[in-house]
C-alpha positions in Angstrom: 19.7 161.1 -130.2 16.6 159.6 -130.9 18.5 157.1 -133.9 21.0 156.1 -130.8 18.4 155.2 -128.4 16.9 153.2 -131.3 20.0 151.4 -131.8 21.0 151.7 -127.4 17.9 150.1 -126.6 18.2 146.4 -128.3 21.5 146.2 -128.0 20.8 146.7 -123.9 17.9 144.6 -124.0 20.8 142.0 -126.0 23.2 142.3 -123.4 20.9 141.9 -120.5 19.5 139.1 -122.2 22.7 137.4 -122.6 23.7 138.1 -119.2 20.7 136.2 -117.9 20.8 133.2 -120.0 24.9 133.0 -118.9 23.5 133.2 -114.9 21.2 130.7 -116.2 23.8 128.8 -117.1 25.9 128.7 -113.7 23.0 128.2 -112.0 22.2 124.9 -113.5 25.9 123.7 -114.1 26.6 124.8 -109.9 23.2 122.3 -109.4 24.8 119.9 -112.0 27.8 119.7 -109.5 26.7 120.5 -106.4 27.6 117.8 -103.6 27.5 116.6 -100.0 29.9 114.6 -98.5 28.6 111.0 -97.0 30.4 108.6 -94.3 29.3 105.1 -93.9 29.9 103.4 -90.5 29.0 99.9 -89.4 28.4 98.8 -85.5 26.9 95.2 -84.6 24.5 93.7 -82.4 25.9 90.8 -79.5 26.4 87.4 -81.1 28.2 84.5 -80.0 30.5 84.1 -82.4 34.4 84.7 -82.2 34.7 86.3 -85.2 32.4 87.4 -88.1 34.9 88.6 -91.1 33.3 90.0 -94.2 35.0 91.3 -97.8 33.4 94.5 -98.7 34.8 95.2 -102.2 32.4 98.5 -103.2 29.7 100.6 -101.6 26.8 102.2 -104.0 23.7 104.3 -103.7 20.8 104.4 -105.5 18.9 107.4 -106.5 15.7 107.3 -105.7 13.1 107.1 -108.7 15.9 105.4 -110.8 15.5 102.1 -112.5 16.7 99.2 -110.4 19.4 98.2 -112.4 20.3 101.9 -113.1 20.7 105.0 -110.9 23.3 103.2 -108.6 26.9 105.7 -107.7 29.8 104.7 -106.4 30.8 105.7 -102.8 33.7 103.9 -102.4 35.2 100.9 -104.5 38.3 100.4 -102.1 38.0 96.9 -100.7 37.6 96.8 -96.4 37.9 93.7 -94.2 35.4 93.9 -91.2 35.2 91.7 -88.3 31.6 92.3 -87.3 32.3 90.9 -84.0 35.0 93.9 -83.1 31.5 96.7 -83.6 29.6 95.4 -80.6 28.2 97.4 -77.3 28.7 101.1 -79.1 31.7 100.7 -80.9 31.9 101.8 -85.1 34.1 101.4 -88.1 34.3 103.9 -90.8 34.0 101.9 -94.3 33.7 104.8 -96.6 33.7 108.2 -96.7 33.8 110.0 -100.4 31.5 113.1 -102.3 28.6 112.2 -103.6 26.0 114.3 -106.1 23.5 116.1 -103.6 20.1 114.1 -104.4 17.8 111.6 -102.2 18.8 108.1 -102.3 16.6 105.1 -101.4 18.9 102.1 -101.1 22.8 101.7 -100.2 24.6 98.1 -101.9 27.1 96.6 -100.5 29.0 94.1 -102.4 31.2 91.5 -100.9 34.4 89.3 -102.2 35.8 86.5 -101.5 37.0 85.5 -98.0 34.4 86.0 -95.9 34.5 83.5 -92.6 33.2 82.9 -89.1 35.1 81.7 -86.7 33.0 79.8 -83.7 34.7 78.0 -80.5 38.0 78.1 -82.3 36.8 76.6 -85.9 36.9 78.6 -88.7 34.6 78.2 -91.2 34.0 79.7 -94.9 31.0 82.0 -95.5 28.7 81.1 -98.7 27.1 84.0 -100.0 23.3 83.1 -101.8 23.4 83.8 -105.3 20.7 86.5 -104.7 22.8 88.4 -102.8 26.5 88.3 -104.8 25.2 91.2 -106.7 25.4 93.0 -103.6 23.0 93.3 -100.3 20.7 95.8 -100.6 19.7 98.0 -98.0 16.5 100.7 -98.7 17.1 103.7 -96.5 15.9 107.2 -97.5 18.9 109.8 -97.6 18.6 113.2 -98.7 22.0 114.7 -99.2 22.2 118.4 -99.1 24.8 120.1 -101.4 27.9 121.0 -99.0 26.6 119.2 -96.3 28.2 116.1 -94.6 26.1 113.1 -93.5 27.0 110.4 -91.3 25.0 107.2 -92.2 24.9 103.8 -89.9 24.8 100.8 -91.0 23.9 98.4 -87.7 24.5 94.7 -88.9 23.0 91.8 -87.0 25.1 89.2 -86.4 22.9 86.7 -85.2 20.3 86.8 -87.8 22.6 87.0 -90.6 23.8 83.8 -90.4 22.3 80.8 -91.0 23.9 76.9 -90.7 22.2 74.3 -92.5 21.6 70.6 -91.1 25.0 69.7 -93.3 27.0 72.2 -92.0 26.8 74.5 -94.4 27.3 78.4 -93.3 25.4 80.7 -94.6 25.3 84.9 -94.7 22.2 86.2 -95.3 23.0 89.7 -93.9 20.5 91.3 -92.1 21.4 95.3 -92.1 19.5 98.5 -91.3 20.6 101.8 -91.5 20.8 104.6 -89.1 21.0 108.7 -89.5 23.4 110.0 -87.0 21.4 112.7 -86.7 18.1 111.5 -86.7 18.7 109.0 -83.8 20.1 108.7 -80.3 22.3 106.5 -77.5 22.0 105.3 -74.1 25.4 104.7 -72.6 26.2 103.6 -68.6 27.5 101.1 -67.1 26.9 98.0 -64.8 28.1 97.0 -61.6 29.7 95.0 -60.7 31.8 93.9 -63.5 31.8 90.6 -62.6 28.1 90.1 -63.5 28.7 90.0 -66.9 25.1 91.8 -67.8 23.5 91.9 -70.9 21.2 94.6 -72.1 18.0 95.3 -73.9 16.5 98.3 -75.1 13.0 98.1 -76.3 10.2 100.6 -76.8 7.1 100.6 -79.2 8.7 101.5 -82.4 12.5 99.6 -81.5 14.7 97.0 -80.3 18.1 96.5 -79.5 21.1 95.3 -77.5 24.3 94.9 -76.2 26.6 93.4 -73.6 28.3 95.2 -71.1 32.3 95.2 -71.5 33.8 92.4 -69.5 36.5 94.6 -68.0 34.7 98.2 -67.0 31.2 97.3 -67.0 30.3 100.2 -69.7 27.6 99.5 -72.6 26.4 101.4 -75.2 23.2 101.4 -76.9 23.4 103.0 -80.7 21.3 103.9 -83.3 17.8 104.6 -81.5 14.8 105.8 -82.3 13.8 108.9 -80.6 11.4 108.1 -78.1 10.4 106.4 -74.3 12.4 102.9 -73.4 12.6 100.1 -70.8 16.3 98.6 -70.4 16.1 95.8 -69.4 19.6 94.3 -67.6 20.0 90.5 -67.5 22.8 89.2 -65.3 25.0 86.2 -66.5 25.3 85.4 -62.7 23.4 83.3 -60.9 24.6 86.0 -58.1 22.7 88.7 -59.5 19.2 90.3 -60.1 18.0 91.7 -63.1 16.6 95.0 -62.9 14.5 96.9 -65.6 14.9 100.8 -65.7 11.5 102.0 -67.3 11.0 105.4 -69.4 14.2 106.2 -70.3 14.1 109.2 -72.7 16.0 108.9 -75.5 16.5 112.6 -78.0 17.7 112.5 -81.3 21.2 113.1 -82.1 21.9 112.9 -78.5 23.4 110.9 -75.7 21.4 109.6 -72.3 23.8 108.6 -70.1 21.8 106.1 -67.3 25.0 106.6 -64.8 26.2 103.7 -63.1 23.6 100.8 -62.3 24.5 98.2 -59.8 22.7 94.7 -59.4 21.4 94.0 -56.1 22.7 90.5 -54.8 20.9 87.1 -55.0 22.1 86.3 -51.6 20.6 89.5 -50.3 17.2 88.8 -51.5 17.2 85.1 -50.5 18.4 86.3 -46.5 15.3 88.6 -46.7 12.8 85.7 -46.9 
């Protein structure tokens, strides 16, 4: 008995060893693998453009701590045509959505192909893209994907700062992006009456800006991508026979929705026959 237990006892002590070096093993290949799924959208601020079309040919991200000219993974290399100017006042597109090695990423590239173009009054014009830039835009963001998890990214373009026409006529994208998290930020949504006012909005508080225009036809507007905290919307008619009004501390939550009802201009007439 005792010779058995002599021989028993390392060959346990062999198997349980083996057994945790093998666990050891899965663990680390499972971490190896492990991933989160990531959807990239893209909205727009008001500009007065008719359209603003743009080539996107791939979408990376870069881990963060990488080299700059290394660390960068491909979310999607399938080629999308966006007209910036269809995203306004709430609305998204979906330009990728693929699996992605669960890690924190710092930056998000977009790359862009021929056959970008604005079209303004009617003209439409060719896009030059700077040489600095036809590697692909860069955007730094801070996105911490969590193995099995999905994340839904937002990428808010603005329209009217991207571009840029020189004195010869020369247009020029120089995009100006930032990048929302879904879940980290919140809307404010109503709508304007009446219709016929034509309002524009602005959204402002200590830490963020933004805007939109209310829809032509219903009077609805949407503010995306906030910052969580306490806003003034400010409403600008587009009619001389309207008043702008200004609704102050307006709460907005992250990952959630305040909805300011229905807000109707006073008349400009009414205010003058008061005097």
């Amino acid at each position: 008995m005792t010779l058995l237990k002599k021989i028993a006892h390392p060959f346990l002590a062999l198997l349980v060893t083996a057994g945790l070096l093998s666990l050891q093993a899965c663990n680390k290949s499972s971490n190896a693998n492990s991933s989160a799924n990531v959807q990239v959208h893209m909205t727009d601020s008001p500009a007065n453009f008719d359209a603003l079309i743009i080539n996107i040919t791939r979408i990376e991200a870069h881990t963060s701590g990488a080299g700059a000219n290394s660390g960068w993974h491909v979310i999607s290399d399938t080629p999308v045509k966006v007209n910036i100017m269809n995203l306004t006042n709430g609305k998204t597109q979906l330009i990728a959505n693929n699996q992605l090695k669960a890690d924190n990423y710092d930056a998000i590239r977009l790359v862009l192909g021929t056959g970008n173009k604005v079209v303004i009054g009617g003209q439409t014009e060719a896009l030059t893209i700077p040489s600095s830039a036809q590697s692909g835009i860069k955007i730094n963001t801070n996105m911490n994907l969590s193995s099995g998890q999905s994340t839904n990214i937002l990428l808010d373009f603005n329209a009217s700062a991207s571009l840029n026409i020189t004195g010869n006529l020369n247009y020029i994208l120089k995009p100006v992006i930032s990048v929302v998290n879904y879940k980290e930020e919140g809307n404010i949504d109503g709508t304007i009456m009446p219709v016929k006012a034509h309002a524009a909005l602005v959204a402002s508080s200590s830490e963020d800006t933004t805007a939109t225009y209310a829809d032509t036809t219903s009077g609805k507007f949407k503010l995306v991508g906030l910052k969580a905290g306490t806003y003034n919307v400010h409403v600008y008619s587009n009619s001389k026979a309207y008043n702008d009004t200004t609704l102050t501390n307006v709460k907005v939550n992250a990952n959630a929705n305040t909805n300011l009802g229905s807000i109707t201009l006073s008349s400009t007439s009414v205010a003058h026959s008061s005097l």
